[in-house]
C-alpha positions in Angstrom: 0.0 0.0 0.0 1.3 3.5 -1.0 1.9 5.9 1.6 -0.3 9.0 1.4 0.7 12.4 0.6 0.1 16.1 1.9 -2.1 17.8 -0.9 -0.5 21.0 -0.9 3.0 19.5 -1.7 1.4 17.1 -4.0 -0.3 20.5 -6.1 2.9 22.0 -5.7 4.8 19.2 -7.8 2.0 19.4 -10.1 2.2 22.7 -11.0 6.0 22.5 -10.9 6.0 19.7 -13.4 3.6 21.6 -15.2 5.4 24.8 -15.2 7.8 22.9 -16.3 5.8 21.5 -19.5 3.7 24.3 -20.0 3.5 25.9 -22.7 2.9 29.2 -21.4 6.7 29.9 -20.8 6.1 33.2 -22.2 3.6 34.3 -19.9 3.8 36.5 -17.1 4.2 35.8 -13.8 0.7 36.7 -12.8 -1.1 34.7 -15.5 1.4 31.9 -14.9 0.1 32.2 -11.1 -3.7 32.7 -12.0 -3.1 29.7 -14.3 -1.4 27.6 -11.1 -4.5 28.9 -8.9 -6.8 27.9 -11.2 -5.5 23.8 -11.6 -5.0 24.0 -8.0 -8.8 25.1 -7.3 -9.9 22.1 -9.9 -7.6 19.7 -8.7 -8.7 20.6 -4.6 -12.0 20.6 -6.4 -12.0 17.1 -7.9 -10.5 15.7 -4.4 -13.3 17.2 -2.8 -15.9 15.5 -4.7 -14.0 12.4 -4.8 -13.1 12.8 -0.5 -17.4 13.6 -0.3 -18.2 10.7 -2.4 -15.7 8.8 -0.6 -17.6 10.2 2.7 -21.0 9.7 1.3 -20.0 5.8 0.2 -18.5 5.5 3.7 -21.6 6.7 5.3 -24.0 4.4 3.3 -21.8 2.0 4.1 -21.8 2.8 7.5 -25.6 3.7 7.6 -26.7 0.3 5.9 -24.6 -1.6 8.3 -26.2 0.5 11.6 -29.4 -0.1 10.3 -28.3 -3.6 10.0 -27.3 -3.6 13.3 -30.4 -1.5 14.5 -32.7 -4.1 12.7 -30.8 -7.1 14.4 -30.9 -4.7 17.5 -34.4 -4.4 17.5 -34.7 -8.1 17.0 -32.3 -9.0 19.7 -34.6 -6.4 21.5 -37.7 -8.3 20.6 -36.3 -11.5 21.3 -35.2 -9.9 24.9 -38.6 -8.7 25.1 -40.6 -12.1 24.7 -37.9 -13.8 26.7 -38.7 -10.9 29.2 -42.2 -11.6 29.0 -41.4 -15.4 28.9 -39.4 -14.7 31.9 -42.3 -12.8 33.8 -44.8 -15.3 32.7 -42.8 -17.9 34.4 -41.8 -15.8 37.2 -45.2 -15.6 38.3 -45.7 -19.4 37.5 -42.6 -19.7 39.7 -44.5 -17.5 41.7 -47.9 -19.3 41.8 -45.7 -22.3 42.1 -43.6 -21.5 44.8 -46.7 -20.5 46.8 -48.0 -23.8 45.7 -44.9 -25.4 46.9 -45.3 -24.1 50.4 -49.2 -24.8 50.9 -47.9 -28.6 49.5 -45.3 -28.0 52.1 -47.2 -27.2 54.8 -49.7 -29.9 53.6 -46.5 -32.7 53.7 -45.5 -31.3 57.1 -49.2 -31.4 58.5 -49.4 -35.2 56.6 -46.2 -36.2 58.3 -47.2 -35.4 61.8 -50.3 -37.2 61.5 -48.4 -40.0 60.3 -45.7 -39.6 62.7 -48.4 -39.5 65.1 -50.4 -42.7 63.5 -46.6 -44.5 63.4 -46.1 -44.0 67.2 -50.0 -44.9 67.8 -49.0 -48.1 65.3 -46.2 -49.1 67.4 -47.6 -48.7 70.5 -50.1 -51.2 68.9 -47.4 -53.3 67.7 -45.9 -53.3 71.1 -49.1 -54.2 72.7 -49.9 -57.4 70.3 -46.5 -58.5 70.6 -46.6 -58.3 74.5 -50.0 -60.0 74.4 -48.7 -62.7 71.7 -45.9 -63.1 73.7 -48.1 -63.7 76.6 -50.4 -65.6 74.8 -47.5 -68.2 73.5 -46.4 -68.2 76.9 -49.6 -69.4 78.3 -50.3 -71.5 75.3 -46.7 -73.2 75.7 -47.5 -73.2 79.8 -51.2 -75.0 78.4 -49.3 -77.9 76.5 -47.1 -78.4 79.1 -49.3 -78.7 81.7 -51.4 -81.2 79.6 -49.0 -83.0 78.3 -47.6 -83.7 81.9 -51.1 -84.5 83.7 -51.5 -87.0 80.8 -48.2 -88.2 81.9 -49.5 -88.4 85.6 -52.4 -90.1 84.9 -51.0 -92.9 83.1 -48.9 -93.5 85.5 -51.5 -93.1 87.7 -53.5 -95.9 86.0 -50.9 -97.8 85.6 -50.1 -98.4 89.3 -53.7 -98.9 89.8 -53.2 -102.2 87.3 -50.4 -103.4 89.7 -52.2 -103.1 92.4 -55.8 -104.6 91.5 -54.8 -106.4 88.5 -51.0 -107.3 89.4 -50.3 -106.9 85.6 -47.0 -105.9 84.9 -47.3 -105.8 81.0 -50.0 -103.6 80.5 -48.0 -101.3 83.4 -45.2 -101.0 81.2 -47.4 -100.3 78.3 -48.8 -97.4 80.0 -45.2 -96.5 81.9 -43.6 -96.2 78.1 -46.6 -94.0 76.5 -46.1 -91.8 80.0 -42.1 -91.5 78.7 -43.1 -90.8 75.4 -44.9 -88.2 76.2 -42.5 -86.4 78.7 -40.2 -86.8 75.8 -41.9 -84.3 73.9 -41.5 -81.1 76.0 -37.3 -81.6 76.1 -37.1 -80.3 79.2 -33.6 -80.9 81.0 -35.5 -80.9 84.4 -37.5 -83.9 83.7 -34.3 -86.3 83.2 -34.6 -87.3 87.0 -38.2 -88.4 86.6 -37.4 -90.0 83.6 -34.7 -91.8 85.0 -36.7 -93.5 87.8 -39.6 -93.8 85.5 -36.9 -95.9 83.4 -36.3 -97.8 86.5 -40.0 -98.7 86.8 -39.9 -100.0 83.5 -36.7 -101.9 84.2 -38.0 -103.4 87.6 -41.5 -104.7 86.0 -39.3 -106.7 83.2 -38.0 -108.7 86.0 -41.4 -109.7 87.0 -42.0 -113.5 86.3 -44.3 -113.9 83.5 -47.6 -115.6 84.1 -49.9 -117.0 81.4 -53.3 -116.0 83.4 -55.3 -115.8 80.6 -54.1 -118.8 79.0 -55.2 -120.7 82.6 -58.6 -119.0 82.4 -58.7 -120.2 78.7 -58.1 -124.2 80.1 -60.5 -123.8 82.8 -63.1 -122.8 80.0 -62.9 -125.3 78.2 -62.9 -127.5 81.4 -65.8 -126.4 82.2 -67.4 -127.2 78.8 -66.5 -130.7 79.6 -68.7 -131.2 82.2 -72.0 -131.5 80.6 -70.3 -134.6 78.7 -69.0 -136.4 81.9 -70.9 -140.2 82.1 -71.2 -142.6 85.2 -68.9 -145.4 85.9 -70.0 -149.1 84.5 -67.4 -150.9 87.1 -67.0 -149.5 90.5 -64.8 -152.7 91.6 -61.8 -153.8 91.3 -60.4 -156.4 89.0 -60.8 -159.7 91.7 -58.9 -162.4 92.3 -60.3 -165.3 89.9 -60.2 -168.8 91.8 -59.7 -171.3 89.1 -60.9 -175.2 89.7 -58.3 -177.9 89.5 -57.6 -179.6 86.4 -58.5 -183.2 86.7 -61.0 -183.0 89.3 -65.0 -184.7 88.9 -66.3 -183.3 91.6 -69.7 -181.6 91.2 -68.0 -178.7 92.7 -66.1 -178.8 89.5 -68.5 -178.2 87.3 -70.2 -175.4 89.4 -66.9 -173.8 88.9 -67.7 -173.2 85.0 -70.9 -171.6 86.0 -70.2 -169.7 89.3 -67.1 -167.4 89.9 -65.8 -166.2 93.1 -64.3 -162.7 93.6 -62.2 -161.9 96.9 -62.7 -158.1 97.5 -60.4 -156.5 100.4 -62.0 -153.3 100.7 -66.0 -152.4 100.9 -68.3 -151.7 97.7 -68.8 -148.7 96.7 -72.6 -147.7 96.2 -73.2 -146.7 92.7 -73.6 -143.1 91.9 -77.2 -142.5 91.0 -78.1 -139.6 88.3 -79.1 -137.4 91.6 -75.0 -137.2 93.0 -73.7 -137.6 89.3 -75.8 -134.1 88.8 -74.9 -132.6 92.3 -70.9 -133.6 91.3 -71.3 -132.0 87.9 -72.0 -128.5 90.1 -69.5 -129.3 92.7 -66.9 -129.7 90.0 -68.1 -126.3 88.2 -67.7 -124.5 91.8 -64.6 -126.0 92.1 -63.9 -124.9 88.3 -64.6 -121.5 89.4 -62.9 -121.4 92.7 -59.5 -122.2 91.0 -60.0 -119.4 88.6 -60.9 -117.1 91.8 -57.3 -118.5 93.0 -55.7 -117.5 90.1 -56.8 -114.1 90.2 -56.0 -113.7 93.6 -52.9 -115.0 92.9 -53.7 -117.9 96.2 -51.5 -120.7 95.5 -52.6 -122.2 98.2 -56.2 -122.4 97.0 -55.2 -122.8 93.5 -53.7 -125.9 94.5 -56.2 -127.7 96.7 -58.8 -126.8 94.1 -57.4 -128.5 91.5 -56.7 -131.3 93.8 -60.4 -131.4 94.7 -61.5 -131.2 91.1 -59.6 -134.4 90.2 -60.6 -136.1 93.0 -64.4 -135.4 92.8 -63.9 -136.6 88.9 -62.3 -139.8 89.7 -65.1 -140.9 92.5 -68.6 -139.9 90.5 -67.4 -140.4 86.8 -65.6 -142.8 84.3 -62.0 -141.0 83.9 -60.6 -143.6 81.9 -62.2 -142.4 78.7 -63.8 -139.7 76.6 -64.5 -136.2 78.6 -63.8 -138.0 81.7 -59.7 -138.1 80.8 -60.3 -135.2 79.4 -60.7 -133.3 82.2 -58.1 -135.6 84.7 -55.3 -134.8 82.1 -56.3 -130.6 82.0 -56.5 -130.6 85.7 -53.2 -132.4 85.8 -51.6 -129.9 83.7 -52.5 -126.9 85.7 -51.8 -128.9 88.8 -48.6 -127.2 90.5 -48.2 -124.2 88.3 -47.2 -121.2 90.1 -49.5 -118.2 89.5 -48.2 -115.7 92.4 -45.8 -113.0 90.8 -43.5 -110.5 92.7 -45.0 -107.2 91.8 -42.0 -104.9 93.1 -42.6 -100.9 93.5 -43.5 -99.4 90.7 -44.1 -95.7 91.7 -41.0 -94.1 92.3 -41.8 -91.7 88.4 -45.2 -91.3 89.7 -43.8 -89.7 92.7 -41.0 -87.8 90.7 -43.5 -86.2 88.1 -46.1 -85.1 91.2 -42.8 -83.4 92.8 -41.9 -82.1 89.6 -45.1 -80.6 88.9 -45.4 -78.8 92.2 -42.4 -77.1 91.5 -43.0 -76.0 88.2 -46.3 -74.3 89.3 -44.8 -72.9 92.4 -42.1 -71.1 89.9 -44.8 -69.9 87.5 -46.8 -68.2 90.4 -43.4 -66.9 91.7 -43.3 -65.1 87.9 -46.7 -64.3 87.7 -45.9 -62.2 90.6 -43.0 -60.9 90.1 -44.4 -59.4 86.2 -47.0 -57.6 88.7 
């Protein structure tokens, strides 16, 4: 770019080149002048016009772009404006909202102390349910215990009674086991001492001798059934002596002897049993029948014994034994003849005993804590 130059200077080496190549070089030195003024004046005139157009251009140019700017002005003002409005709009939506917001607020704060209040009111329910469930599981617990263990006690109870009416160790220990089974199920270490001599009870009773008593009352029975089949005797003697006549002899003696015989009897004839003492008998030996099982329940050897001994004996004198229901009956009295039916029953109640003890503690302890929680 070319530097710029001062006007003045630049008209002066104008008009000196000029002067130089005028062709006035015979003018005078006013006209020479007036001509220099004059191309001076047109030449400041022309720059003028040119520097004003120049100006002119350069303020167009500059006026277009203002108004440029004032139009994108004004529309960035516009914009502003809406925004502005936009802005107030949601200003007072902000506003509305914020008041909003604290009437929710104070709304949320009101709802949470009612439900801080029904949470409290809640737990205090919960806390009461709980105390009576607890209580409630306590006493139900306390129920089953209690039942489970007067069960106990009255099996054992019942149990006893059988050895002491019944003398029957078996169903005893039946009852003594289901009495242990059921103490088993509330696992409580304090009933191992009870259980222990309840164990012992058990243990004892399976020394007992066992005793078919049923079995006996089973023969008797059928002994029994016998006697409506019983018959009289045919021969009440015994087989005599037969005195024989001697060979060889014709004596008229001797030939009674084919007709007549002779029997030598040491001891004196027995009457025969009419129907009267065979019916009479038949009672006697159902008495008897029923006195031995009497013995047997009893557990009376001594009566057993002389029952059965009396049985035979009334068999053998008013009916025929040697046949039929007769040695039916001698050979069935014969077998239960000497059998021992008295048993050893030893003492059986030592659990019974332990469980009562046991029990009386347990319900002293529970009104010792039903106490105290008052």
């Amino acid at each position: 770019m070319s530097k710029s130059k001062n006007p003045s200077v630049v008209g002066h080496e104008e008009l000196v080149i000029n002067s130089e190549e005028s062709p006035l070089e015979g003018a005078t030195e006013s006209q020479r002048l007036e001509a220099v003024d004059i191309k001076s004046s047109f030449s400041v005139s022309w720059f003028l016009v040119i520097l004003v157009l120049s100006t002119l251009g350069v303020s167009g140019v500059l006026a277009w772009f203002g108004w440029q700017q004032l139009e994108l002005v004004k529309s960035t003002l516009k914009l502003h404006s809406s925004e502005l409005r936009g802005l107030d709009s949601s200003t007072s939506a902000i506003q509305a909202t914020e008041g909003l917001r604290q009437l929710l607020q104070s709304q949320l704060n009101g709802l949470s102390e009612r439900v801080d209040r029904a949470d409290n009111r809640n737990q205090l329910i919960i806390d009461r349910i709980e105390s009576v469930a607890e209580k409630l599981s306590r006493q139900q617990v306390d129920t089953q215990t209690s039942y489970l263990l007067a069960e106990a006690e009255y099996l054992l109870k019942f149990s006893d009674q059988r050895l002491l009416i019944e003398k029957n160790p078996e169903t005893a220990q039946i009852l003594m086991r289901s009495a242990q089974v059921l103490l088993g199920q509330l696992e409580d270490g304090r009933l191992l001492p009870v259980r222990e001599k309840l164990a012992l009870d058990i243990q004892a009773l399976d020394a007992v001798q066992t005793i078919d008593v049923l079995g006996i009352q089973a023969e008797l029975l059928a002994l029994g059934s016998l006697l409506t089949n019983l018959t009289l005797p045919v021969q009440r003697l015994d087989r005599p002596e037969v005195l024989v006549a001697p060979q060889g002899s014709n004596n008229w003696l001797d030939i009674l002897f084919e007709f007549v015989r002779i029997r030598k009897v040491d001891a004196p004839i027995t009457p025969l049993v009419t129907a009267l003492d065979s019916g009479r008998a038949r009672e006697i030996l159902r008495l008897n029948l029923e006195q031995i099982k009497v013995a047997l329940i009893r557990e009376d050897q001594a009566l057993f014994d002389a029952s059965v001994t009396q049985a035979a004996r009334l068999a053998n004198h008013f009916f025929s034994v040697n046949e039929g229901a007769g040695l039916i009956l001698i050979r069935g009295l014969e077998s239960i003849k000497g059998r021992p039916i008295v048993r050893v029953i030893p003492n059986a109640s030592t659990g019974l005993r332990a469980l009562r003890e046991y029990r009386k503690a347990l319900t002293r302890d529970r009104v010792a804590t039903s106490e105290a929680n008052q």
